[in-house]
C-alpha positions in Angstrom: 4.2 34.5 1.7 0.5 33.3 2.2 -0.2 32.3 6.2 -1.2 28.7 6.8 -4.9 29.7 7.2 -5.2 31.7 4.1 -3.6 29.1 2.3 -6.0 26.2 3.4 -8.9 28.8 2.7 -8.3 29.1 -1.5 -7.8 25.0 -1.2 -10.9 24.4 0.0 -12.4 26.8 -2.2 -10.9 25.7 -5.2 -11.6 22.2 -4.2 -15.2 23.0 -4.0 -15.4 24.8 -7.6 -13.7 22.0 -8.7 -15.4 19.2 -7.6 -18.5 20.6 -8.2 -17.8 21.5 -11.8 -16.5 17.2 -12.3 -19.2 15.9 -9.8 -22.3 17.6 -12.0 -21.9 15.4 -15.2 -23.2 12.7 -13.4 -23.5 10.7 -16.2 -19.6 10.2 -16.7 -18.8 6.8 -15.7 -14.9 5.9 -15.1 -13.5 3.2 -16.6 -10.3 3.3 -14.7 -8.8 5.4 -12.1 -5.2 6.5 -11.7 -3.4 7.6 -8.5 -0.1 9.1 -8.5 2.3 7.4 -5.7 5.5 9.4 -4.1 8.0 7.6 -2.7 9.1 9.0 0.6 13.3 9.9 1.0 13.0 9.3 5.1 10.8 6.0 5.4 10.9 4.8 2.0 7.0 4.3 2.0 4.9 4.9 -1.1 2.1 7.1 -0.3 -0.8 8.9 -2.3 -2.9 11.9 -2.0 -6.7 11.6 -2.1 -9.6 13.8 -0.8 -12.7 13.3 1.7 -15.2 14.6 3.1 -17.5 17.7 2.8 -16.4 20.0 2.5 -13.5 17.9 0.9 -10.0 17.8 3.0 -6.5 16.1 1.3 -5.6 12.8 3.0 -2.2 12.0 2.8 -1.9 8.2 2.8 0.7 5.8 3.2 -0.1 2.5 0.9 -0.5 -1.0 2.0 -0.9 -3.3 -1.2 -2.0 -6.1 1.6 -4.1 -3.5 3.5 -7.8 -4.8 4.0 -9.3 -1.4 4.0 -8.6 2.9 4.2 -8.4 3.6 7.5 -8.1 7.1 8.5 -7.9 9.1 11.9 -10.8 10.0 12.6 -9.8 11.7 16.2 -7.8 15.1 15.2 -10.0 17.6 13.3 -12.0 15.0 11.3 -15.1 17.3 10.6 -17.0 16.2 7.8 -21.2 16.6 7.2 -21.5 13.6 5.0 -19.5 10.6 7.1 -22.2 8.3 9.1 -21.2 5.5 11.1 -21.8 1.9 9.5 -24.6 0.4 11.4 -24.1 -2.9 13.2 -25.4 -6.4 11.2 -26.1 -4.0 8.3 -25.7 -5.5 5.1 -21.7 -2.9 4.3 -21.0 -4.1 8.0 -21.8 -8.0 6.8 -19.3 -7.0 3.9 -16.5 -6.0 5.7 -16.5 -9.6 7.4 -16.9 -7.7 11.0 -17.9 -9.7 13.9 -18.0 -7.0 16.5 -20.1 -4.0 17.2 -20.6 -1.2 19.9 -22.9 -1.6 22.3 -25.6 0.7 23.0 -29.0 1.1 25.2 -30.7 1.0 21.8 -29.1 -1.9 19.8 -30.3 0.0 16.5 -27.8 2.4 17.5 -24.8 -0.1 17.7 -21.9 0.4 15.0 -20.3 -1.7 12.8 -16.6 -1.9 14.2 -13.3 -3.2 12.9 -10.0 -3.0 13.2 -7.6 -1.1 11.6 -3.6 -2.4 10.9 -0.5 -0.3 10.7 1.6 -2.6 9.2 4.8 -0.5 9.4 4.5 -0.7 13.7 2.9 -4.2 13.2 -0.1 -2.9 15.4 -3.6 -3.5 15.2 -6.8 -1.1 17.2 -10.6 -0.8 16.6 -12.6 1.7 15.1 -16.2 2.4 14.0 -16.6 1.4 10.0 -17.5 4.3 8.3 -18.4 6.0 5.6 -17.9 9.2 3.7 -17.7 10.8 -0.2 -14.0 10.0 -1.2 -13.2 12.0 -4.9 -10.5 10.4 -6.9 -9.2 10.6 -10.7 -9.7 8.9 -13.8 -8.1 8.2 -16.2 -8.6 6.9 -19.7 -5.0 4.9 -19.1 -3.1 7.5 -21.2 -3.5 11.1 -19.1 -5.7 11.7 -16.2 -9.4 13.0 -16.8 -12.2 13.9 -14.6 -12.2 13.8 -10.7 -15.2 11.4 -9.6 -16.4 10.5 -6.5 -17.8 7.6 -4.5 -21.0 8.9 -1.9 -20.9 6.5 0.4 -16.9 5.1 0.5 -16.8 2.5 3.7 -13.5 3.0 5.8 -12.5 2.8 9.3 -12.1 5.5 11.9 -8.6 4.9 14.1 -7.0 6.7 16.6 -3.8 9.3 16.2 -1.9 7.0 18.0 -2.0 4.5 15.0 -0.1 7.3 13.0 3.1 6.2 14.5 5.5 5.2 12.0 3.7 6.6 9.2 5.2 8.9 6.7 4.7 12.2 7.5 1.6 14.3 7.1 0.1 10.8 6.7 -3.6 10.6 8.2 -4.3 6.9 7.6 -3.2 3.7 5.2 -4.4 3.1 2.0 -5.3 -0.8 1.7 -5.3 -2.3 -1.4 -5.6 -5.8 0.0 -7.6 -9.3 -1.7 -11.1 -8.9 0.4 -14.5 -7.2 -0.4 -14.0 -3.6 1.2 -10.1 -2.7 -0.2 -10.1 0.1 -2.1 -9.9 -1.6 -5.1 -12.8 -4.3 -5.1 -14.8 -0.7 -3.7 -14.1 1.1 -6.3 -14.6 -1.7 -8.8 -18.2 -1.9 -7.5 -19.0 1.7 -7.5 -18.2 2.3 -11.4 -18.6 -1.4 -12.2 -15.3 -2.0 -14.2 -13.2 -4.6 -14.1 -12.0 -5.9 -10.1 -8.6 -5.4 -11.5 -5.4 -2.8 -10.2 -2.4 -2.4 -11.0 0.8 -0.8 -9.3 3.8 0.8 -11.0 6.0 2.2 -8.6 9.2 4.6 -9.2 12.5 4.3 -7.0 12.7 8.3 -7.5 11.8 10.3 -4.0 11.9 13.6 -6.3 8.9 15.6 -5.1 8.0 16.0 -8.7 8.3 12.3 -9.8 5.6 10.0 -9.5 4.5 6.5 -10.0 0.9 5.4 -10.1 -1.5 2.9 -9.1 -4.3 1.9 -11.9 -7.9 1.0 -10.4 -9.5 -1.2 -13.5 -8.0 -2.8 -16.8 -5.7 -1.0 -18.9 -4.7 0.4 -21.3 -1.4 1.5 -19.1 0.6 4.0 -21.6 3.6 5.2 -20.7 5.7 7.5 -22.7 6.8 8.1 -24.7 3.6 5.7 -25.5 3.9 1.9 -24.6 1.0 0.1 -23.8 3.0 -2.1 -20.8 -0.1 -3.8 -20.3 0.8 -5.9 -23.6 3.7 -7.3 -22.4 2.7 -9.1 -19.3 3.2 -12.8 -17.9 0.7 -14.2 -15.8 1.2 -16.6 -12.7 -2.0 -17.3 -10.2 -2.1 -15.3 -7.3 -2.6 -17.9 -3.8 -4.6 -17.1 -1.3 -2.9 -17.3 1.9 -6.1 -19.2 4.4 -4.9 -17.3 7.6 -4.6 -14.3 8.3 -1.6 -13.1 10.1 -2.7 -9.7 10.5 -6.3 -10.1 12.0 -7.1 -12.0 15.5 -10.5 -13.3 13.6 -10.1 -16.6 13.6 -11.0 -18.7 10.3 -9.8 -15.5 8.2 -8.3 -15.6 4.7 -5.2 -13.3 4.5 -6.1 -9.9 2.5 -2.0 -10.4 1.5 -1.2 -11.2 -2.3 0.9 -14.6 -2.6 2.8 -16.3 -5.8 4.0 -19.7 -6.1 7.7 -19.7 -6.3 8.9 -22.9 -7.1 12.6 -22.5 -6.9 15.2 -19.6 -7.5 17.9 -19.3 -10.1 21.1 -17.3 -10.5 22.6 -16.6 -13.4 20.6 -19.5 -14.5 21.8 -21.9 -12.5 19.4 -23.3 -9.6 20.0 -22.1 -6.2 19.7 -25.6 -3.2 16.8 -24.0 -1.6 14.4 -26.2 1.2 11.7 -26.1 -0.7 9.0 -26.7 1.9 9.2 -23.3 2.9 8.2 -22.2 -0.7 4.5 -23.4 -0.1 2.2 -21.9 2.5 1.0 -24.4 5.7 -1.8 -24.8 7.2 -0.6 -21.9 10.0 -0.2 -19.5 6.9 3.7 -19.7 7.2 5.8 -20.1 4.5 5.3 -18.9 0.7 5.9 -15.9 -0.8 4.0 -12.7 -0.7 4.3 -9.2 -2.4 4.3 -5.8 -0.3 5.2 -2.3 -0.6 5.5 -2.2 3.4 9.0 -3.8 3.5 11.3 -1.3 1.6 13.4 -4.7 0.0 13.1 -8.2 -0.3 13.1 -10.5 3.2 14.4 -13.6 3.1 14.5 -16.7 5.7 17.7 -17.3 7.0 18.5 -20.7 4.9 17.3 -19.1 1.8 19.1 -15.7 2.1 22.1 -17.7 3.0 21.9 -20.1 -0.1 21.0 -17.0 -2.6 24.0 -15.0 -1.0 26.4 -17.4 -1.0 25.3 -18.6 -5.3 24.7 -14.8 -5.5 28.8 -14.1 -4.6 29.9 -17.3 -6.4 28.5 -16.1 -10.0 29.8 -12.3 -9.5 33.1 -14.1 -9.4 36.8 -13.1 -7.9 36.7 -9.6 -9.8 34.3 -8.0 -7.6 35.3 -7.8 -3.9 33.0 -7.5 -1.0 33.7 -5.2 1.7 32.3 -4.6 5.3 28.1 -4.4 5.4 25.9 -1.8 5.3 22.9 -2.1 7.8 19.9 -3.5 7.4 22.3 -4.9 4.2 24.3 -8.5 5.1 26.1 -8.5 1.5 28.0 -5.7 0.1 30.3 -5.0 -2.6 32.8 -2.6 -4.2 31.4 -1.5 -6.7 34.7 -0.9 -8.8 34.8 -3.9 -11.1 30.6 -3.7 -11.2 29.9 -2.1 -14.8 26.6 -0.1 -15.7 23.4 -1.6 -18.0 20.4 -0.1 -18.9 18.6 -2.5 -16.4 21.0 -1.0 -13.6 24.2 -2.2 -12.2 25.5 -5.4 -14.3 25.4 -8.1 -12.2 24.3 -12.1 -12.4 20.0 -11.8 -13.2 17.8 -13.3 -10.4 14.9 -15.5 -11.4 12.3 -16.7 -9.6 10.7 -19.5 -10.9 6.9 -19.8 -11.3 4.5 -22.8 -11.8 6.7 -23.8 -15.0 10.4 -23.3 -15.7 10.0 -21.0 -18.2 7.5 -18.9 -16.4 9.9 -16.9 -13.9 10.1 -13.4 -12.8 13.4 -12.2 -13.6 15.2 -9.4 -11.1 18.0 -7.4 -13.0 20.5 -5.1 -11.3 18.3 -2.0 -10.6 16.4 -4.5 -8.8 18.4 -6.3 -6.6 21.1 -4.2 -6.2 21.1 -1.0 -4.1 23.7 1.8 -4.2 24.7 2.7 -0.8 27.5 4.9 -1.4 29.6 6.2 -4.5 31.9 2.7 -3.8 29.7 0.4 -2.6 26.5 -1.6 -3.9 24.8 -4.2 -1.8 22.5 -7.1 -2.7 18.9 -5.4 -1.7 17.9 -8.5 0.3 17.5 -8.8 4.2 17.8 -12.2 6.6 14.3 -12.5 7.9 14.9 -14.9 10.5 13.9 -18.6 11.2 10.5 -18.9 9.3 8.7 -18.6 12.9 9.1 -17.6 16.4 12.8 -20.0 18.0 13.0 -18.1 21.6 12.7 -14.4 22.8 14.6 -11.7 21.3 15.1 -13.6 18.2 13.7 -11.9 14.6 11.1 -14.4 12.6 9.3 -14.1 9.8 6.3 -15.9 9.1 6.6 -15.5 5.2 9.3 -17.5 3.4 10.2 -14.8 0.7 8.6 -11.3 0.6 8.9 -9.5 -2.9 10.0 -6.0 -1.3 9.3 -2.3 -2.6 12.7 -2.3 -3.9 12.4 -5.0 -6.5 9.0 -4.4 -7.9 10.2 -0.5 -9.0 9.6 -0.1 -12.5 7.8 -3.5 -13.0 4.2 -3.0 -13.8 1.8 -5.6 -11.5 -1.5 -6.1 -12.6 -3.9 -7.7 -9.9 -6.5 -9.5 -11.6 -8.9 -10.2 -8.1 -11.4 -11.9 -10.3 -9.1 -14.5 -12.0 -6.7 -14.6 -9.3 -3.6 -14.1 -11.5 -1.1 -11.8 -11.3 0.8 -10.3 -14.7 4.2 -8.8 -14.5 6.4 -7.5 -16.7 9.7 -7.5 -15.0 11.9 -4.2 -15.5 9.9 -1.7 -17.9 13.7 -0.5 -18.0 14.5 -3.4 -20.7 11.6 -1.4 -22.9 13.0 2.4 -22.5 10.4 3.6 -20.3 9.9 3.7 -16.7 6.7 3.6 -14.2 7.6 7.8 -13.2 6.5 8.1 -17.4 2.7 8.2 -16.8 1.0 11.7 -17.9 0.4 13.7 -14.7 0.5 16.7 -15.9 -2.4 17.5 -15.0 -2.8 15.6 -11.9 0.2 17.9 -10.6 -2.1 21.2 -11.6 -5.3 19.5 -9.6 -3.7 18.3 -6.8 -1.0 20.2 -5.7 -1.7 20.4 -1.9 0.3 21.9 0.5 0.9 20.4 4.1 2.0 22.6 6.7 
């Protein structure tokens, strides 16, 4: 077997043929870009795999679809000739929405600085903005093409200590957040396509199955090949005015937010206080969609109503039995038969900005098998909508669309119209988000992390 060294040694080499080979036609212009997500078994985060620097590295990431930027640790072994620090009240520094620099003797040597969130520890440091080549795929939204790259990629340097919590091997988060340096609106303005994304993710944590996340319009085929971008509903995306995440004040959230009006079950409407539905002038309330929280979180009065109209219309045929943590309703799953859209149980809708517009959550959504027995509703009691006394959980978003309920739905972000399309579960159409061609992504980017 081939010794760590040796092995890093042919991956850099074959990264540099490679890329230099892809980055000579210079004249190729993208007009989309596909990355291929893993879901990890442990944590249950998504993550990617891109590659950075010169000469280039692979940079596990774990992926934050309300991230404001790609941060990356920048402490252990980050050696790279072509990263330069962002230079204070510089015109990529005013972009980033920064406020704070270093200080230096010479202020034309201060640097831009910002600060970097790990969302799964809930903590927040600084770090100099910077900026290095970052390569990526493309993809012509049926099978991958050519690997391009971006020169001058902004991104922010963080400390190894803000790896805690990550998945690992992870170097840094991947933000695909609603604010002028995510990855997406960067990437849109580097090959000037559309400021458009989209995330498919698969509930598979096969090391050989993969979902994906589209930068630019579709086409999205998926095999055996459906165009899934045909079949979507649109709802406006909200923008959230404060930002829970930053300190700065005045700050729009970088989060994605839909207008649930109500919840039904079964078809039937669910007594909800509907207050908590819209965002305040705090930024509590509302309902936001993230790939951070593995399922759906709900505030205590709403988790209780959906549970309790969620029980009622499974009816006395299916019992529940003792809960499985971080689960608070469980079932047997005995008298619980099998659909194509997962386990067959009462269909949860939420309701857009008209009564027929609604997102509808099937089984394989809102159910999760916990044993060969037992299924539980793949919701979570959030707490009181915001902090009651010490010691007691809060959550300062009303509903939050979890990982678990938006597998095998394709989201489109449209950041220019501010609309959202979804397609609820691809399932109901015989295909799946693991059915995008990555052949021969797998061939290009097989990295090894040891």
């Amino acid at each position: 077997m081939a010794s760590s060294s040796s092995l890093h040694s042919l991956l850099f080499c074959f990264l540099s043929l490679l890329f230099s080979l892809s980055t000579a036609q210079s004249s190729f212009r993208p007009k989309a870009l596909g990355i291929r997500v893993s879901k990890d078994a442990s944590t249950l985060q998504y993550y990617t795999t891109l590659a950075q620097r010169t000469p280039p590295v692979p940079i596990k990431l774990a992926i934050d679809l309300g991230g404001e930027f790609l941060w990356v640790d920048c402490e252990n072994a980050f050696n790279s000739s072509t990263k330069n620090p962002v230079p204070c009240r510089s015109a990529r520094c005013n972009l980033s929405g920064s406020k704070a620099c270093t200080s230096n003797p010479n202020p034309s040597d201060d640097v831009c600085v910002e600060f970097p969130h790990n969302p799964f520890i809930s903590t927040t440091t600084s770090g100099d903005f910077s900026q290095d080549i970052l390569y990526i795929q493309s993809t012509d939204g049926k099978n991958p093409t050519k690997i391009v790259s971006v020169a001058k990629f902004l991104f922010s340097c963080a400390p190894t200590s803000l790896l805690e919590g990550l998945v690992s091997g992870a170097v840094g988060v991947a933000g695909l957040g609603w604010n002028k340096v995510s990855m997406p609106s960067l990437f849109s303005a580097a090959f000037s396509f559309p400021r458009k994304f989209a995330v498919c993710l698969s509930p598979s944590t096969k090391e050989e199955t993969f979902g994906a996340v589209f930068l630019g319009d579709g086409p999205y085929i998926l095999l055996p090949g459906i165009d899934v971008s045909k079949s979507l509903t649109y709802t406006p995306l909200i923008r959230n005015p404060v930002s829970l995440v930053t300190s700065s004040a005045g700050e729009a959230s970088a989060e994605y937010f839909i207008g649930v009006k109500s919840v039904k079950i079964n078809g039937k409407p669910v007594a909800l206080n509907t207050t908590l539905l819209s965002i305040d002038s705090e930024g509590y309330g509302g309902t936001k969609i993230s790939t951070v929280n593995p399922y759906t979180v709900l505030e205590t009065s709403i988790y209780n109503a959906v549970v309790d109209a969620f029980v009622k219309e499974l009816g006395n045929k299916v019992s529940k039995v003792a809960a499985v943590s971080p689960f608070g309703s469980c079932f047997s799953s005995k008298n619980i038969g099998s659909t194509r859209t997962g386990p067959a149980v009462p269909p949860i809708d939420l309701v857009l900005q008209h009564e027929n517009v609604y997102w509808r959550v099937f089984g394989a959504n809102s159910m999760v098998r916990v044993s060969e027995d037992v299924l539980c509703l793949g919701a979570v009691d959030g707490g009181p909508l915001r902090f009651v006394d010490w010691g007691v959980k809060f959550t300062p978003t009303a509903i939050v669309i979890g990982g678990h309920q938006i597998e095998d739905n394709l989201l489109q972000f449209d950041l220019a119209a501010s609309r959202l399309g979804f397609s609820s579960s691809l399932l109901l159409r015989q295909t799946s988000c693991s059915n995008f061609n990555f052949t021969l992504l797998r061939i290009r980017w097989n990295f090894n992390y040891t």
